[in-house]
N, C-alpha and C positions, 0 to 999 in steps of 0.2 A: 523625509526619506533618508536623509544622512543619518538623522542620529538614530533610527531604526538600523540601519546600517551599524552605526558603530557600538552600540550595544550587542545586536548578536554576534559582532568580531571579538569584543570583551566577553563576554556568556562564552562563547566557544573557545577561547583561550583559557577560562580559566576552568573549561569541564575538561579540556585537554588537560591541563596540569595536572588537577584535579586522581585521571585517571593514569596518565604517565606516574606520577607518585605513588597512588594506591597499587599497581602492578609491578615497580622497581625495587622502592621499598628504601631509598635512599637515604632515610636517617634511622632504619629498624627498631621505631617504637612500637608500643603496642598499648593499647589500652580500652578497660571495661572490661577486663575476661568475667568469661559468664559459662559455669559448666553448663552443660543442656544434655539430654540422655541420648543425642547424637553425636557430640566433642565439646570443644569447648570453643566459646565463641569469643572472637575479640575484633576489635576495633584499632587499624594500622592509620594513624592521625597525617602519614606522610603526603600525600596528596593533598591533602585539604592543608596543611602549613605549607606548601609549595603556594597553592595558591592564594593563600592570604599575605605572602612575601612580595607576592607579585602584586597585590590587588594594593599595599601600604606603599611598596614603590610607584606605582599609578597613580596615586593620589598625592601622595608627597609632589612628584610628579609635576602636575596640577596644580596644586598649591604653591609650588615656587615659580609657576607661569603667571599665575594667577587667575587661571581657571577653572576657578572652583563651580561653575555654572553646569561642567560636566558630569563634577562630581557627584551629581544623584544616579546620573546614566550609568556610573561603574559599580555605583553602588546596587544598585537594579541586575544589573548583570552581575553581579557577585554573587548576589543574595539566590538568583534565582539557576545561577551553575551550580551552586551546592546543597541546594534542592534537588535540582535535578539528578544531582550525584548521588545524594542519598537516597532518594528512588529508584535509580537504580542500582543501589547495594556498591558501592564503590569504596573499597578499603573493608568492608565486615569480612572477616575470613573465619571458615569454620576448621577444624582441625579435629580428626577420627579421633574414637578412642581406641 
């Protein structure tokens, strides 16, 4: 029950980042534009590099505790916050023509 526990606190941390990024827009990259005959579509990378800053400091983290046992549990919840990010469209922004 813990480490159920402590994966969906990691999952939810890093769909929080994840989507604080994608709506702030704090390092205002952009990428993939893609014209489409309703604007042009692109992909803001800032959320998902929030959260993989977080997810290398975790594990480093980890690794200098020497707790690498956990390490597949953040990795589980990493893998599956930015899934779930990108099913929900988090950072794709379309832009009118």
């Amino acid at each position: 029950m813990k480490r159920i526990l402590a994966i969906l606190g990691q999952f939810l941390l890093f769909l929080a980042l994840f989507a604080v990024g994608s709506f702030l827009h704090p390092f205002s990259l952009h990428w993939a534009t893609t014209p489409t005959p309703s604007g042009t579509r692109y992909f803001i990378p800032d959320g998902l590099l929030l959260a993989l800053g977080v997810f290398l400091a975790i594990v480093l983290v980890q690794a200098l505790r020497k707790r690498t046992c956990n390490t597949t549990h953040t990795v589980l919840a990493f893998v599956l916050a930015i899934a779930a990010g990108y099913l929900i469209r988090l950072g794709f922004v379309t832009t009118g023509i």
